[in-house]
C-alpha positions as CSV (number, residue, x, y, z in Angstrom):
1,X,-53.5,-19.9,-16.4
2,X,-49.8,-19.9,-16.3
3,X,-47.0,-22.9,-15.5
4,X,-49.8,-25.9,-15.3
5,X,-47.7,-28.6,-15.6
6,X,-49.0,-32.3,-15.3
7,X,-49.4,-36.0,-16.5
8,X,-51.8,-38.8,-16.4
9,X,-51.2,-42.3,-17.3
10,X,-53.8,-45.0,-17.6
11,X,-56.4,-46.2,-15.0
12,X,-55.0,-43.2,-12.7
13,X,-57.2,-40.4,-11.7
14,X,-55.8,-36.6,-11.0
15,X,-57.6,-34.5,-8.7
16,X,-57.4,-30.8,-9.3
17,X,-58.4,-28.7,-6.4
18,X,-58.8,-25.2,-5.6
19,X,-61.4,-22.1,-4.8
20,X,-63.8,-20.7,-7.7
21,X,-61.8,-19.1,-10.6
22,X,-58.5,-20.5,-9.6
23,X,-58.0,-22.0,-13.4
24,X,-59.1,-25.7,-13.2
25,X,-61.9,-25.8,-15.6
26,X,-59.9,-23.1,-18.3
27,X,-56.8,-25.6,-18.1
28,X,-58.9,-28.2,-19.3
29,X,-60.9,-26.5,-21.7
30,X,-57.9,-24.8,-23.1
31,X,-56.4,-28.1,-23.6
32,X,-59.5,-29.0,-25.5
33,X,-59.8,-25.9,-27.6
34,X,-63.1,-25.1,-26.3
35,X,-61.8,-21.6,-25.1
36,X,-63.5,-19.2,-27.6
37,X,-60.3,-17.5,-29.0
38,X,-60.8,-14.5,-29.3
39,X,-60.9,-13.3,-26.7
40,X,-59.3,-16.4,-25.0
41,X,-55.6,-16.9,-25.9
42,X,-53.0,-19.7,-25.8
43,X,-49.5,-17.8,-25.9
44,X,-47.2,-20.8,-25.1
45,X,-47.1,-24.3,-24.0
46,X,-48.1,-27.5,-25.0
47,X,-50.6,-30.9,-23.9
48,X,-49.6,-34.0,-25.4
49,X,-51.7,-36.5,-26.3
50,X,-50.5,-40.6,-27.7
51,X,-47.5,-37.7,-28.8
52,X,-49.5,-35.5,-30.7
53,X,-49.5,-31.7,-29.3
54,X,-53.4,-31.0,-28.9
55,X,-52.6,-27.3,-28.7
56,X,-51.0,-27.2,-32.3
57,X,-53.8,-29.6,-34.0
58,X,-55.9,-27.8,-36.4
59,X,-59.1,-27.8,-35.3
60,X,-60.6,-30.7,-37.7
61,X,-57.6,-32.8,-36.1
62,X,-58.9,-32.1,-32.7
63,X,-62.6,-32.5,-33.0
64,X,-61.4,-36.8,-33.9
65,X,-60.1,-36.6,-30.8
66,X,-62.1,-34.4,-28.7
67,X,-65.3,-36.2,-27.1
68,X,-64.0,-39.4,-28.9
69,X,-60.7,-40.4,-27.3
70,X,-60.7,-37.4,-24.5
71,X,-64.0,-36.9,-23.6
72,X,-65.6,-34.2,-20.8
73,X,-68.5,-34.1,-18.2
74,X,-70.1,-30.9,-17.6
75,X,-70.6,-29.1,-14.1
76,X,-74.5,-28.8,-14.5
77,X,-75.8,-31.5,-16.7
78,X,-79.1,-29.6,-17.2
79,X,-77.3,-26.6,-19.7
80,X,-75.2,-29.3,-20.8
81,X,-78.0,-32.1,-22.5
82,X,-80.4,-30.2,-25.1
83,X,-84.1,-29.8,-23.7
84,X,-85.6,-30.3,-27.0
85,X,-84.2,-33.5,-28.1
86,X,-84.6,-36.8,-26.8
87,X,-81.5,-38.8,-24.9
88,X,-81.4,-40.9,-27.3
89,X,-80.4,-38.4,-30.0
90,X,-78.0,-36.8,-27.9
91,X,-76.1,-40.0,-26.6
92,X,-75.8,-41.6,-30.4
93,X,-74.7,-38.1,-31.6
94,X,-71.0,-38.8,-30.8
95,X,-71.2,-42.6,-32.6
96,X,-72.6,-40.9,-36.0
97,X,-69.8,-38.1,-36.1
98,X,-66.9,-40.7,-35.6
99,X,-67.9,-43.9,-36.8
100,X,-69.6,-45.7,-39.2
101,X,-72.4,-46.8,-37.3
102,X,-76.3,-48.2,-38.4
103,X,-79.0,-46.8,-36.5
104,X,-80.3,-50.1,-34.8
105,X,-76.5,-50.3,-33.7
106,X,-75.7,-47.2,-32.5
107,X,-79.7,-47.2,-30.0
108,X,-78.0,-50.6,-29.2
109,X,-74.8,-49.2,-27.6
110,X,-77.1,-45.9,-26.5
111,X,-79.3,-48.4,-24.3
112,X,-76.0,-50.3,-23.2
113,X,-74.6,-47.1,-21.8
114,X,-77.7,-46.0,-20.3
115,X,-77.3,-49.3,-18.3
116,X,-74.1,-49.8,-17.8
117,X,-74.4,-46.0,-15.2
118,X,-77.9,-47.8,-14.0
119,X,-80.5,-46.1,-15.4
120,X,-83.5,-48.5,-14.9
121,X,-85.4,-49.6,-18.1
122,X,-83.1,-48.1,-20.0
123,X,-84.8,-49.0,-23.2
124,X,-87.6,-47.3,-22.4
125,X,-85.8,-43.8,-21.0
126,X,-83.6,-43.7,-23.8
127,X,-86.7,-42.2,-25.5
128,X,-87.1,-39.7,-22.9
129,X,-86.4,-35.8,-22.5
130,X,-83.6,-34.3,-20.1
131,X,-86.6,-32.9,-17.7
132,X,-88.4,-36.0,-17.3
133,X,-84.9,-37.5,-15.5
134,X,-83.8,-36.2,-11.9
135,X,-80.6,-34.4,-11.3
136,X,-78.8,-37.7,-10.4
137,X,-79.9,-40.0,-13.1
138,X,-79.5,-36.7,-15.4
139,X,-75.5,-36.9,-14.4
140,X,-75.7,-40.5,-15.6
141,X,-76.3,-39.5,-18.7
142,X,-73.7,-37.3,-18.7
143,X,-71.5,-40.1,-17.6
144,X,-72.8,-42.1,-20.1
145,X,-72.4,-39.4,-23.1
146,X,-68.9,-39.2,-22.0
147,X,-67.9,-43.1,-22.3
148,X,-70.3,-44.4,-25.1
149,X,-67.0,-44.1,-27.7
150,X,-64.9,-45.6,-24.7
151,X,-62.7,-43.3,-24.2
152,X,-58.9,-43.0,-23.2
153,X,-59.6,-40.0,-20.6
154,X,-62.5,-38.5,-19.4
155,X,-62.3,-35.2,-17.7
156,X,-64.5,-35.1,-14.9
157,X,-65.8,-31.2,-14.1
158,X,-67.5,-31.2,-10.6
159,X,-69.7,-34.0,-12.1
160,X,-71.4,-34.0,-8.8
161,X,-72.3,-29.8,-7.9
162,X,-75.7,-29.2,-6.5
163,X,-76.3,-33.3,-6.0
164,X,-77.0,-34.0,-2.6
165,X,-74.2,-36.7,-0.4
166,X,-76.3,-40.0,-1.2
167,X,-76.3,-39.4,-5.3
168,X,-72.8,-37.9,-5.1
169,X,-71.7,-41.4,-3.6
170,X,-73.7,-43.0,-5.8
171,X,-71.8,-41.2,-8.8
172,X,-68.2,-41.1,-7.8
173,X,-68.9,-44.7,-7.0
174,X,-70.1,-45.5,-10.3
175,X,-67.4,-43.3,-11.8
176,X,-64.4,-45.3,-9.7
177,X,-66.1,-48.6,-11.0
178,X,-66.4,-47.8,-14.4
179,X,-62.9,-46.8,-14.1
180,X,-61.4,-49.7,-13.1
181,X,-63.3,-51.5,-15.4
182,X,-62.2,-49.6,-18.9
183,X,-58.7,-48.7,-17.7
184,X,-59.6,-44.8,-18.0
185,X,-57.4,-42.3,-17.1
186,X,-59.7,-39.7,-15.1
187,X,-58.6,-35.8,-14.6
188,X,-61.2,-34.9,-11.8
189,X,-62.0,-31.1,-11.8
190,X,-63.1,-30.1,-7.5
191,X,-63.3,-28.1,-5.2
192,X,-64.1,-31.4,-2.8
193,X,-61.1,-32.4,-0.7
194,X,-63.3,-35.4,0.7
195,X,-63.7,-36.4,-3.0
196,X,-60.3,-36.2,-3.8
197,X,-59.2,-38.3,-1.0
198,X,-61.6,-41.3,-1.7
199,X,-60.7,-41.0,-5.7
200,X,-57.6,-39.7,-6.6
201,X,-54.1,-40.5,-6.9
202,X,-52.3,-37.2,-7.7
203,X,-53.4,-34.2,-7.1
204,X,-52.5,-30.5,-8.2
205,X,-53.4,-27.8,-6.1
206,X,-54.3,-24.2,-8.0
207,X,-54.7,-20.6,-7.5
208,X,-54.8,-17.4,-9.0
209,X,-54.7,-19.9,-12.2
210,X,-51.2,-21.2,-11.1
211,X,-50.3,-24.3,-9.6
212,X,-49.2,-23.9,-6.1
213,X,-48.3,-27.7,-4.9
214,X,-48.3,-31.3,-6.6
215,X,-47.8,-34.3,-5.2
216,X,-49.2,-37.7,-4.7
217,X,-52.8,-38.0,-2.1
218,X,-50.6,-38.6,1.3
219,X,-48.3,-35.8,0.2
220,X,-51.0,-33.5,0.2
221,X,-53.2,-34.3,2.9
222,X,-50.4,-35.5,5.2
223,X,-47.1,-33.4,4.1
224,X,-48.6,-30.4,2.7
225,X,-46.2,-27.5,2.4
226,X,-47.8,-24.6,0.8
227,X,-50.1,-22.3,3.0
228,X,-53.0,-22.2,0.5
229,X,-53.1,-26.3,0.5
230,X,-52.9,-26.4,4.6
231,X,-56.0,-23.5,4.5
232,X,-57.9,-25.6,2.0
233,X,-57.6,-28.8,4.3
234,X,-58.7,-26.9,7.4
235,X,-61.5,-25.6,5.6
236,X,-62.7,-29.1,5.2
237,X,-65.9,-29.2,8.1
238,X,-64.8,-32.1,10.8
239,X,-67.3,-34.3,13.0
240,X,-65.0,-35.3,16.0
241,X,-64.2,-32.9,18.5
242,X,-67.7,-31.3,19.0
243,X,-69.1,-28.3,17.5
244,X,-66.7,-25.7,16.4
245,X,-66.6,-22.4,14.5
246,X,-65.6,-23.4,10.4
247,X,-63.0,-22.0,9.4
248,X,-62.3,-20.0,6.5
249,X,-59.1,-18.5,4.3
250,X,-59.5,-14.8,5.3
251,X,-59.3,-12.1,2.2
252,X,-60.3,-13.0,-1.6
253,X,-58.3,-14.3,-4.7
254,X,-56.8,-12.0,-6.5
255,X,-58.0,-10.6,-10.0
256,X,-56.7,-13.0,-12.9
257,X,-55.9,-10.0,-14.7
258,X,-53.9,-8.1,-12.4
259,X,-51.9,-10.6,-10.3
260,X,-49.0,-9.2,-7.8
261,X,-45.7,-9.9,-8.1
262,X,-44.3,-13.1,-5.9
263,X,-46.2,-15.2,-4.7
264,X,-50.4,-14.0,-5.5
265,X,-51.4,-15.9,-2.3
266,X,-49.3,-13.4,-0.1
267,X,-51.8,-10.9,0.5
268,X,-53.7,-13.6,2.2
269,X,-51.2,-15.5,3.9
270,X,-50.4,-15.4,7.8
271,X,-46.7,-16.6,6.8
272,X,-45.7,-14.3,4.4
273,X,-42.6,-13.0,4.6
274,X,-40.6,-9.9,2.9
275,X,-39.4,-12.6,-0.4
276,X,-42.9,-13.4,-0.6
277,X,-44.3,-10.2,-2.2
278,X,-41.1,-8.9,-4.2
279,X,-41.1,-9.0,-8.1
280,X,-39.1,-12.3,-8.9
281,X,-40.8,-15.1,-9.0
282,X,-41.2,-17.5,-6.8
283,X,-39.2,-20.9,-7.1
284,X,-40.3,-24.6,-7.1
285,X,-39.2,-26.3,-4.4
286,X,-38.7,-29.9,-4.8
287,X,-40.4,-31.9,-1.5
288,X,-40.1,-35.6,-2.9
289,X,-40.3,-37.7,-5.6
290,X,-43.8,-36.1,-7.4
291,X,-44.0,-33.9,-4.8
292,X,-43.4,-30.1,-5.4
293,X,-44.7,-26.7,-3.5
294,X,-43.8,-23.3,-4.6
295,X,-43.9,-22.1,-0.9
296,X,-42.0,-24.6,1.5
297,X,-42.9,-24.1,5.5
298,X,-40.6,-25.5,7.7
299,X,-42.5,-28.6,9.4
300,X,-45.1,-28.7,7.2
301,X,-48.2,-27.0,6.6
């Protein structure tokens, strides 16, 4: 990834949007160190944190802070929760290795969390295994693993893939309320436009690990400037109007490795122009206050 630049203050939630393998989950796990380096590398930059750089913390530094005060859930909750130990273990894991907590205590809070993303008998299920839990009530406990230690942020990575609409309501729900309630500030990871229009309040838009427009929710779904960002909202499948052939954004990303000079969305991009594709890079054009597209079509997207 290269230029990411954003901020999120308390109680807001940022949506980042873009196809697979456009940089949203590396960002974040970059800023988390959980990038295996080698062969991942952070060359330059920085991600501050209560103004300490997360990016120059040692590493015993960062594991106080990292699923403590910034805390992640994982795509597929199933490779994420351990299959051979018990909830129970796994939620009261993060209590042990940050505070000083007595057993009775920390199954206390464990239950408390358990109910608190509505898991039924909790008390009971607490004892349970990840397989004896369905996907949905599995992504609880993810949700729940993620605020036991109450949190500042919580970084939200497609918490709802391969859940089908009624439990992916029921969990962005539950996420939005449990929100408002702690004063979290949520960074929501998506490729779900529909998801970030019900939940966010900023949203950056990536590819080809760059960011390609930022701006507030109306900005982007009402003012949109950038190509990519107008193709991703037409991509989004409508119900008035009849039956009508999807559409799609023709071509394929480029390869992270071997991006083109200008603009890397170019190749694909039914507006390009000569500028578009030469060797200096492209500029940031400033739309509005927060608002900011590195492609600027006259009359909006």
């Amino acid at each position: 990834v290269d230029g990411v630049d954003f901020a999120v203050k308390k109680g807001q939630t940022l949506g980042i949007v873009g196809e697979s393998g456009s940089g949203k989950s590396v960002t974040m796990l970059s800023i988390l160190g959980l990038i295996p380096q080698p062969p991942g590398r952070i060359l330059s930059g920085s991600a501050y944190f209560q103004d300490q750089d997360l990016l120059r913390m040692p590493e015993k530094q960062l594991r106080n802070i990292r699923g403590y005060r910034i805390s992640m859930i994982f795509q597929d909750p199933m490779t994420s929760l351990n299959p051979y130990l018990p909830v129970l273990t796994q939620l009261t894991e993060v209590l042990y290795e940050h505070e000083t907590i007595s057993r009775s205590e920390a199954k206390r809070r464990a239950i408390e969390s358990l109910e608190m993303v509505g898991i039924p008998e909790a008390a009971e299920k607490v004892h349970h295994y990840p397989h004896q839990f369905s996907g949905g009530m599995r992504q609880r406990v993810m949700i729940a693993m993620a605020l036991i230690a109450k949190p500042d942020i919580v970084v939200a990575d497609e918490p709802t893939t391969a859940l089908d609409v009624t439990v992916q309501a029921q969990i962005l729900d539950l996420l939005a309320h449990l929100q408002k309630e702690m004063g979290l500030a949520v960074i929501l990871i998506t490729h779900d436009l529909g998801v970030v229009a019900g939940m966010a309040d900023e949203v950056l838009v990536m590819y080809a690990g760059r960011p390609v427009e930022t701006g507030s929710v109306r900005d982007i779904f009402y003012r949109c400037h950038h190509p990519y960002t107008a193709g991703l909202l037409k991509s989004v499948p409508r119900t008035e109007g009849g039956l009508s052939e999807l559409f799609s954004i023709p071509g394929l990303p480029p390869d992270p490795a071997h991006i083109p000079p200008g603009c890397p969305f170019a190749p694909r991009c039914r507006h390009r122009v000569g500028d578009c594709v030469a060797d200096a890079a492209v500029p940031v054009q400033q739309l509005g206050k927060g608002h900011q597209s590195v492609c600027y079509l006259e009359g909006g997207a």
